[in-house]
MIVOGU-840566 format. One record per residue (C-alpha): x, y, z. Coordinates in steps of 0.02 Angstrom, whole numbers, padded with zeros to 5 digits, always signed. Layout:
BEGIN
XYZ/...
END
This chain:
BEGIN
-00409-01007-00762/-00503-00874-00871/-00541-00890-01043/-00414-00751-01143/-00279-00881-01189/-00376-01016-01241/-00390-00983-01439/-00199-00916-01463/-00080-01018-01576/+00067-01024-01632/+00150-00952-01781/+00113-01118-01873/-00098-01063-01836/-00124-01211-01758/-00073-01258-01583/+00056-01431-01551/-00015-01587-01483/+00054-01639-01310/+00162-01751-01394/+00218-01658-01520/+00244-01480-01427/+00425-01509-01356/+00472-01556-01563/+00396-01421-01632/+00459-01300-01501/+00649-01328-01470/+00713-01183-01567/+00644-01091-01397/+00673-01209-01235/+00732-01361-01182/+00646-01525-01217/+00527-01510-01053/+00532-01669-00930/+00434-01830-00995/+00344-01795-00814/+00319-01621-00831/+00127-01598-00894/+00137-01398-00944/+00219-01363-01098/+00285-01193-00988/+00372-01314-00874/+00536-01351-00968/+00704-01414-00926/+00733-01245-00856/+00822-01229-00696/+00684-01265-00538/+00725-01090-00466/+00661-01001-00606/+00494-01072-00585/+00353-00996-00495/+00222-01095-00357/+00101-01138-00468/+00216-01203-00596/+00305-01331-00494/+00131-01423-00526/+00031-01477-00691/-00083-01350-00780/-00194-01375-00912/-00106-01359-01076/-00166-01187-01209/-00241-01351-01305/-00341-01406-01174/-00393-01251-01149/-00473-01217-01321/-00545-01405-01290/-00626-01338-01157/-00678-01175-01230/-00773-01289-01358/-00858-01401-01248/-00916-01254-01164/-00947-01139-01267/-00982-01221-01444/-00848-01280-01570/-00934-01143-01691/-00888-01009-01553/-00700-01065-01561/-00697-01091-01742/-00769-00917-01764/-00620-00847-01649/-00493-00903-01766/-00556-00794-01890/-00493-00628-01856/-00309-00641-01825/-00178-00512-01806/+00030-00564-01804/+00084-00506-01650/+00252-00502-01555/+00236-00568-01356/+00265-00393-01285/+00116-00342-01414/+00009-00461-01330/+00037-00420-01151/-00010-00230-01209/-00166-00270-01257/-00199-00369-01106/-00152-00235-01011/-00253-00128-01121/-00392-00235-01090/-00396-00216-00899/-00407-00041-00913/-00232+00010-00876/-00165+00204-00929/-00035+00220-00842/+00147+00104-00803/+00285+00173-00700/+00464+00080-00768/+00629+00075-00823/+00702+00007-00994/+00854-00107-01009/+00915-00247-01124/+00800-00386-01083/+00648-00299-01082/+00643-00213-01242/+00540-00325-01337/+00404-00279-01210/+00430-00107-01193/+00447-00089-01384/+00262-00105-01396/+00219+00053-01295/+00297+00148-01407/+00175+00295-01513/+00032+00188-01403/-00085+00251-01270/-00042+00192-01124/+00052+00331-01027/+00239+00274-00965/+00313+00359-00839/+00510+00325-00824/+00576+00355-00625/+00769+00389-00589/+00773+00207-00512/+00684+00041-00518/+00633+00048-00330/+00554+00223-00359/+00467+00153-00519/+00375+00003-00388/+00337+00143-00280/+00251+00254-00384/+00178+00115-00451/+00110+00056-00265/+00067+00267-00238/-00033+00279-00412/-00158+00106-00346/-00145+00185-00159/-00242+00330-00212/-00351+00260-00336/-00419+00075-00298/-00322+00028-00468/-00196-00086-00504/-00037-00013-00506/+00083-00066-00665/+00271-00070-00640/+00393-00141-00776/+00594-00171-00765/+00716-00281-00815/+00822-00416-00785/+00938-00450-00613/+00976-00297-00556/+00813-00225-00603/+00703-00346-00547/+00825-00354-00363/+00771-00182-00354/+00578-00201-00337/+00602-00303-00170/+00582-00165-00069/+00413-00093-00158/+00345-00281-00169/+00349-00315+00004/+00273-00157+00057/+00140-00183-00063/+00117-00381+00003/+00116-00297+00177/+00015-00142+00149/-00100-00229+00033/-00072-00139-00133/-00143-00229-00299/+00021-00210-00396/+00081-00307-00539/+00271-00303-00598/+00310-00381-00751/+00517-00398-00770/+00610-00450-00936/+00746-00608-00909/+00860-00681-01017/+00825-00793-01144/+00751-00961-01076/+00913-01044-01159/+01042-00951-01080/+00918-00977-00890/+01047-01051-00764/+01189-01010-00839/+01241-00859-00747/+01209-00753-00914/+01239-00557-00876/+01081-00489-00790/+01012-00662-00750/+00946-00697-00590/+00816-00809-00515/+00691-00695-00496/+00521-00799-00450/+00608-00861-00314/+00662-00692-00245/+00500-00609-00269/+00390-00768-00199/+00420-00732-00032/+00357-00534-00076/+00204-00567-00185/+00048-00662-00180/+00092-00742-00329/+00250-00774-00440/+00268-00828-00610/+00392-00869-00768/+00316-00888-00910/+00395-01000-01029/+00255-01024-01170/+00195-00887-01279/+00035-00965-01255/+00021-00964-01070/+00052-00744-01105/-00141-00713-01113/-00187-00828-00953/-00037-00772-00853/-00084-00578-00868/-00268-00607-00826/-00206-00729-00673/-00117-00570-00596/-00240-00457-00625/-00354-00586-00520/-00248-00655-00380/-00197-00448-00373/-00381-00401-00313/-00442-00542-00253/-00462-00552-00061/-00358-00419+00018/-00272-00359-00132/-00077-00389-00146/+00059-00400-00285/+00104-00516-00416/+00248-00528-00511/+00270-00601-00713/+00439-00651-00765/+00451-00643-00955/+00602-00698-01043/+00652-00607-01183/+00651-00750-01317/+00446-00773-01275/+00417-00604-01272/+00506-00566-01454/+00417-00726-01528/+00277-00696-01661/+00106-00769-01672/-00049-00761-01766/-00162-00710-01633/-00358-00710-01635/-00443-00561-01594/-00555-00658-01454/-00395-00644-01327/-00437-00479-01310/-00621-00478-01286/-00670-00421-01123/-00733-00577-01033/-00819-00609-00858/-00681-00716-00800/-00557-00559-00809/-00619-00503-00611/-00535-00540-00452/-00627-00702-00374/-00805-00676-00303/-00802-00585-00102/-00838-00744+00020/-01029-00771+00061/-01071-00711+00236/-01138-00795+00376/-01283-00714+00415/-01287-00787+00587/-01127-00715+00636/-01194-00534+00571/-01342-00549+00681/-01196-00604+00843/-01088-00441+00805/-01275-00353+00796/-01310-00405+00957/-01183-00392+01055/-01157-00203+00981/-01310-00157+01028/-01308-00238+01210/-01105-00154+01227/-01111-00007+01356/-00955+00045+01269/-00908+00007+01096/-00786+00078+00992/-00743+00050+00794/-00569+00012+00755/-00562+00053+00570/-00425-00015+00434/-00414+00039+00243/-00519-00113+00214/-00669+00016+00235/-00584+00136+00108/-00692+00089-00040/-00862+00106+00097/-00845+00271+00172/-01036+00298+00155/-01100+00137+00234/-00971+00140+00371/-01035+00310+00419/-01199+00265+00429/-01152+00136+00551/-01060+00214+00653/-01187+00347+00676/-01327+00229+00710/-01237+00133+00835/-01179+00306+00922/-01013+00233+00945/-00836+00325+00909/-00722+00278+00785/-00524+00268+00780/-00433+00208+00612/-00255+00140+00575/-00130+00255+00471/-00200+00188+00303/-00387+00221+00339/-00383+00407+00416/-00504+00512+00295/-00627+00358+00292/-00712+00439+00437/-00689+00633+00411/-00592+00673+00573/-00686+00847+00607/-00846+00723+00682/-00871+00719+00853/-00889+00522+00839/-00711+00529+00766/-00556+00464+00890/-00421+00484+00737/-00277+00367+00739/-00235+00253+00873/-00078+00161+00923/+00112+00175+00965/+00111+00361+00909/-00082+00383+00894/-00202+00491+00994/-00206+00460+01190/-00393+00489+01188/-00418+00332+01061/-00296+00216+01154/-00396+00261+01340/-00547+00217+01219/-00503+00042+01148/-00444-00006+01321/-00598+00047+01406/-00712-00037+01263/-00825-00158+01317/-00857-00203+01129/-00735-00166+00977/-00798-00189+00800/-00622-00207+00691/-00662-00182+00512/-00548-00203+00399/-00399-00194+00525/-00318-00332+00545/-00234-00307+00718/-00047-00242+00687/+00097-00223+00840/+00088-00039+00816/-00103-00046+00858/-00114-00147+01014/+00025-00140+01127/+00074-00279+01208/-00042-00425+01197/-00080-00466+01373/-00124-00305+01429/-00241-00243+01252/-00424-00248+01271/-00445-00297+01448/-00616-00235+01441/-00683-00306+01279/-00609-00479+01324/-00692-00484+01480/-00855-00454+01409/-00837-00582+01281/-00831-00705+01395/-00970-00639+01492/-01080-00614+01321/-01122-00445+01345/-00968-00368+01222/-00809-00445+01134/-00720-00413+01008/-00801-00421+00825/-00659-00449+00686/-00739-00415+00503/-00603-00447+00366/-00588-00517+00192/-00445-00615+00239/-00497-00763+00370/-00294-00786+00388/-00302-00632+00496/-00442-00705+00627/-00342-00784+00765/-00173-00721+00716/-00158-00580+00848/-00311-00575+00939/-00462-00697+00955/-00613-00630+00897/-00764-00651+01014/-00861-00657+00825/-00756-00680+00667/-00841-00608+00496/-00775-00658+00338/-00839-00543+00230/-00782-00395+00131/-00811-00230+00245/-00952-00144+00133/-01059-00301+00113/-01037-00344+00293/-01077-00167+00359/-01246-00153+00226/-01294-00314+00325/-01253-00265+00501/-01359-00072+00451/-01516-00126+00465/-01477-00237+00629/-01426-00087+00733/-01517-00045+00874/-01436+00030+01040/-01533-00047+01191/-01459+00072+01302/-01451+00235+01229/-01415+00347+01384/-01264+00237+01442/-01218+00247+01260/-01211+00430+01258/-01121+00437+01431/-00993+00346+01344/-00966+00458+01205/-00970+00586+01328/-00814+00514+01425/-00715+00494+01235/-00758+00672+01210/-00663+00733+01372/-00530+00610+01342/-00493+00688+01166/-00499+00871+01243/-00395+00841+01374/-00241+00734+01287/-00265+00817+01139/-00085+00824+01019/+00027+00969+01058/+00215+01002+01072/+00329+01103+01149/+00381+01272+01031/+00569+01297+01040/+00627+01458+01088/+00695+01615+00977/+00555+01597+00859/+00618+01422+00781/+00489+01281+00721/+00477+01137+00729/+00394+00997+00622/+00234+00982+00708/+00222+01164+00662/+00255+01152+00506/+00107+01019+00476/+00008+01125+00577/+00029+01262+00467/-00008+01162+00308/-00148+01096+00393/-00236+01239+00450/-00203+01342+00276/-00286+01167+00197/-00447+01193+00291/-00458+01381+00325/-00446+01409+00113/-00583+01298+00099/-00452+01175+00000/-00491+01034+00104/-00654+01014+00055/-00648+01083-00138/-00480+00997-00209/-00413+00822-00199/-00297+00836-00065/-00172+00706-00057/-00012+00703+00081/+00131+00577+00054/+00274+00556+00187/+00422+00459+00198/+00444+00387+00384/+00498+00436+00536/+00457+00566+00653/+00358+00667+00520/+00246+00527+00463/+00189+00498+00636/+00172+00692+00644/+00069+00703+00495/-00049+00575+00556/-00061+00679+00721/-00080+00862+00653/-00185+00861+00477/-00359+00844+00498/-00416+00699+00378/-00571+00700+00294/-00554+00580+00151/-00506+00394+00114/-00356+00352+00022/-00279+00531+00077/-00128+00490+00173/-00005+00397+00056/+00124+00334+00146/+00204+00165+00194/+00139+00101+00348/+00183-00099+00406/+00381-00108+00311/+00408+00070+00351/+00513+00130+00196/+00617+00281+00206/+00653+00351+00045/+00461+00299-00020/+00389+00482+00001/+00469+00568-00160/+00418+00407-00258/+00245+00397-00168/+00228+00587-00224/+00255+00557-00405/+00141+00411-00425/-00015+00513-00331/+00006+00639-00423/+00017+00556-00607/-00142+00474-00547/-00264+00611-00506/-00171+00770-00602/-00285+00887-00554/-00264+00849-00372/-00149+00946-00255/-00023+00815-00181/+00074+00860-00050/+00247+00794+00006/+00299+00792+00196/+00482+00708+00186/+00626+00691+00332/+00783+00727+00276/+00854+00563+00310/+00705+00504+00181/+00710+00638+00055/+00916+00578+00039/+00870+00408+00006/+00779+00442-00161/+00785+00645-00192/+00859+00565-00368/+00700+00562-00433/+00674+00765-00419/+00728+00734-00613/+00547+00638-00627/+00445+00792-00560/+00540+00892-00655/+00512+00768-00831/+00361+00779-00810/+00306+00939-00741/+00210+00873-00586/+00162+01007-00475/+00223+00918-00308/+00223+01022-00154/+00383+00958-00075/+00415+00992+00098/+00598+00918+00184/+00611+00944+00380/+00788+00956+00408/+00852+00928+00563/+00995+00838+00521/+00959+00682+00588/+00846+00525+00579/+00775+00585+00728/+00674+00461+00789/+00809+00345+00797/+00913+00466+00891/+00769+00480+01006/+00769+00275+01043/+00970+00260+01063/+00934+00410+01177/+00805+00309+01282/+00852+00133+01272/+01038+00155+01229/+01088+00301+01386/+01148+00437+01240/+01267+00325+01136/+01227+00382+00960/+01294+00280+00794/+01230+00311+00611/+01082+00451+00652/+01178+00619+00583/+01128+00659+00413/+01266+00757+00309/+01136+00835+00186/+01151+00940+00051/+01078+01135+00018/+00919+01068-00013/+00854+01229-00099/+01020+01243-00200/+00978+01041-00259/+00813+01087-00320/+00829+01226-00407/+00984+01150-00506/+00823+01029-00585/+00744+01184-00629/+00628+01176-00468/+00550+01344-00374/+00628+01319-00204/+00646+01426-00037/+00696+01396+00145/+00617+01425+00300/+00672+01420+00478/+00557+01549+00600/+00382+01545+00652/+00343+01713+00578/+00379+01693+00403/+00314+01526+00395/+00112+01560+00364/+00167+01675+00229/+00291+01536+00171/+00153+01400+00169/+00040+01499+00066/+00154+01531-00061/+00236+01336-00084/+00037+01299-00084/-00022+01403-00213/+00121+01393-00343/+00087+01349-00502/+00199+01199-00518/+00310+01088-00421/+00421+01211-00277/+00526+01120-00123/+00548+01222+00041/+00689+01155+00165/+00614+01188+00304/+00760+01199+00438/+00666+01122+00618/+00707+01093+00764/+00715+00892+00814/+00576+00837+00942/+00511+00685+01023/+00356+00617+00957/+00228+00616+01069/+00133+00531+01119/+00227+00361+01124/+00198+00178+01184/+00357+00102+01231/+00398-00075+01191/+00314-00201+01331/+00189-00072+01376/-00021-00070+01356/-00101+00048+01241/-00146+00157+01365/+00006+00161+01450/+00081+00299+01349/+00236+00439+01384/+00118+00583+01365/+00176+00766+01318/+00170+00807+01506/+00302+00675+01537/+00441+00755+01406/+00591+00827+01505/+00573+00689+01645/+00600+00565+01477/+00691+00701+01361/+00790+00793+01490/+00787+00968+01497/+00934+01014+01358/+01011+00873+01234/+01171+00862+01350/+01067+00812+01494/+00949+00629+01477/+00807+00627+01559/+00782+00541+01741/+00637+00430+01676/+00742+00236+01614/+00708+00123+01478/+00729-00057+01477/+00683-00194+01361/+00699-00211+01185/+00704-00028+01075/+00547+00002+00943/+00567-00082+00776/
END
């Protein structure tokens, strides 16, 4: 528990006693429970109450007793001199202030006005979205691209049961964001008041850490405890519940709350064994074949991580949310692996007679199935001459999917700075004979697709395009590039046909697999780094979900680069009930809109394109505008390849050679090759 809260009072300028705080604080609760040891923890209905309140915590008055024992009674004495009145919602903006927060992405409403009151003339940039969900996205897109916290803010019920989405792909993607959400006063709690809901226990299950807070007191601690449990470990969200009657109550405050204090960090990374770094050490440079598997744990280490990889003269493959970390135009570089990844870096992981994961933590979409991943690499753990090496700041992750040969708990940069100076191939011919064989594997599966005839394009195409403008201008390498997506078919495309060369580039979301998030995603990467040049690659089944918050870009003048692939369909779900489902298609036709004809009606530049020859033209000009411009670009719908089917090994793969026997020759005809088992998630 940090140190902020522990000299605040009450309006009377001096804090309760424990047995005088329920007396001299009914006008706001309920009488807590005689057994209940935290003045936060009232008579309030259990549902309402986070984890950590369901047991005792030290009272704000022990706190300052503490605060005196340890740091002189003259220290806290002195603290109480400079006092400000302050509302609640005052309070948490200078705590938020006092992390370093600019920016919060939210939306007002009746129960969180005393909170959002204080913003108002202030400093602290808020950006309103056309919906709560797109507010927790933006939110998540904004700390995505940045390392920082991302700060969304709603209100009650409905407001709140719209960050569910965003919270869970933030608990699953690992995003350090904090949502704060008004509720109704903590006398009307459990009655079924309008906008009520119990919203710690919805969001538990979504967040690393839950919380009502039910003392003005507790409003200091309970900010600084999300801003820790946020970035501590592998980062995640946390969500404050503030009811309105705590937020709108006044206090004399001292001005040593808001002093920036040690305690205000995320908890200290885990010391590392140093005999374990010297195992991975060894058996990397003993391995005949190793290979690093890469996760956006290494995003904040690009630097050290390169040096290691070029040391051990190993390749490199990374998962969706670390491409850039290793600037894919290396030789050493595999790109992405997995159900939609590179051919060349699945034969490679399955051929590895050592893989380092750092900062990966093993997901479905990575492996394949289980008994057939890494036959390889397990066989030479067990031999000691290879395994698999699992670095990662969460320990919950060794074991979970695969048994590391030597588990590392330790953040990714510290561990990698240890394992540097402990590299040294033994075999440095075989080595290069290996990287030999990954360099003909990538030439000869490299991506590609099949052009459809009369001059049409198609998706990959129109990446391709981007892609190659993006590096042949030189962009690439002078601007900030950033590329959101919603998902489907042109998220996997994107991964396959941009070249990345920098971490925390590709802004998408990757483990819950949110359509709609791209527009969001966009608006949040781009409020963060204004200068950059952020790039949207949306489905039309995505860009439906959410294209409500066009009237965001458009508020706010950010120069998003929008483009929608309209096909008409959520086409890789057409693709599966093709395969596993013999051609019966329910729910994939999209009835969209003129998606030019929608953008310009918010004011937007937009144009459509739908044949190869305008489209380099096309691409320069949505690039280079001077402001935010949508092009509907009207494709063709393709398989993505290439593709690990359910129950299969990673390198057992439908490759782009195997397309009409699986995809038939016209859309009438299916293809001869059958599916069976259970379709992709």
């Amino acid at each position: 528990m940090t140190g902020l809260c522990r000299a605040v009072v009450t309006s009377a300028v001096h804090a309760p006693s424990r047995r005088s705080w329920a007396s001299a604080s009914h006008a706001l609760v309920p009488r807590h429970r005689q057994s209940e040891k935290v003045p936060s923890c009232r008579d309030v209905p259990r549902q309402f109450l986070g984890r950590r309140q369901r047991a005792s915590l030290p009272s704000p008055v022990l706190q300052q007793m503490r605060a005196a024992s340890s740091g002189g009674m003259s220290a806290l004495t002195n603290s109480m001199t400079a006092m400000r009145q302050l509302t609640g919602g005052e309070v948490i903006f200078n705590m938020l202030q006092e992390h370093g927060v600019d920016t919060v992405f939210g939306y007002s409403g009746g129960a969180v006005l005393p909170l959002i009151d204080a913003f108002h003339g202030k400093n602290i940039q808020w950006i309103t979205s056309a919906h709560e969900q797109c507010s927790g996205h933006s939110a998540a897109a904004y700390a995505k691209s940045t390392g920082k916290f991302g700060i969304c803010i709603v209100t009650s019920g409905p407001g709140l049961t719209n960050l569910v989405t965003p919270l869970q792909d933030a608990l699953t993607d690992g995003v350090p964001l904090i949502v704060l959400s008004g509720q109704v006063p903590t006398s009307a709690m459990g009655t079924d008041a309008f906008q009520e809901c119990p919203a710690t226990e919805i969001t538990r299950p979504c967040t690393k850490w839950s919380y009502v807070c039910l003392d003005f007191n507790q409003l200091p601690w309970a900010i600084n405890e999300a801003f820790r449990i946020a970035s501590s470990g592998r980062p995640g969200p946390c969500h404050i519940d503030l009811p309105k009657d705590i937020v709108s109550m006044k206090a004399q405050v001292p001005d040593a709350v808001f002093r920036k204090s040690a305690l205000n960090s995320g908890d200290a990374p885990p010391m590392m064994d140093m005999a374990q770094i010297q195992k991975a050490a060894d058996l990397i440079n003993k391995a005949k074949q190793p290979i690093f598997y890469v996760g956006q744990g290494t995003n904040h280490c690009p630097d050290i991580l390169r040096k290691v990889v070029q040391k051990a003269n190993a390749p490199v493959t990374t998962t969706v949310h670390a491409m850039g970390v290793y600037d894919e135009r290396d030789p050493l570089s595999m790109h992405m692996l997995g159900m939609h990844g590179a051919a060349y870096a699945n034969f490679a992981i399955q051929n590895a007679d050592c893989i380092i994961a750092v900062g990966s933590r093993f997901d479905d979409r990575t492996t394949g199935v289980m008994d057939k991943y890494a036959p390889k690499a397990k066989a030479a753990g067990l031999d000691g001459t290879g395994g698999i090496i699992h670095i990662n700041i969460d320990r919950t992750t060794f074991g979970k999917v695969v048994t590391p040969t030597v588990p590392i708990w330790a953040d990714a940069e510290h561990a990698l700075t240890a394992l540097d100076s402990l590299i040294k191939t033994e075999d440095e011919a075989t080595r290069a004979s290996w990287v030999s064989q990954c360099q003909d594997w990538k030439k000869k599966y490299a991506f590609g697709y099949v052009k459809a005839p009369g001059g049409r394009i198609k998706t990959q195409q129109v990446i391709e395009a981007t892609n190659h403008f993006l590096h042949a201008s030189g962009w690439q390498d002078k601007k900030d590039v950033f590329i959101c997506t919603g998902v489907g078919n042109h998220q996997m495309m994107s991964c396959q046909f941009v070249r990345w060369t920098k971490p925390r580039s590709m802004i998408t979301s990757g483990s819950l697999g949110v359509m709609g998030a791209g527009l969001p995603f966009a608006v949040g990467t781009q409020v963060a780094n204004p200068d950059s040049l952020t790039i949207l690659f949306d489905g039309d089944g995505s860009f439906n979900m959410t294209h409500m918050d066009l009237q965001t870009i458009m508020r706010y003048n950010l120069p998003v680069k929008i483009a929608v692939m309209n096909d008409h369909r959520q086409q890789m779900v057409w693709i599966w009930q093709r395969l596993f489902f013999d051609g019966r298609y329910v729910s994939v036709d999209n009835v969209n809109p003129d998606f030019v004809k929608l953008a310009q009606a918010w004011g937007m530049e937009a144009m459509a394109c739908d044949n190869e020859d305008d489209l380099p033209k096309v691409v320069e000009k949505w690039l280079k505008h001077d402001g935010p411009m949508l092009i509907d670009f009207k494709v063709v719908p393709d398989i993505c390849l290439p593709m690990v089917a359910p129950g299969k090994a990673l390198d057992e793969m439908i490759l782009l050679e195997d397309r009409e026997a699986i995809f038939g020759k016209s859309e009438e005809e299916l293809g001869e090759m059958k599916f069976e088992g259970l379709a992709p998630s």
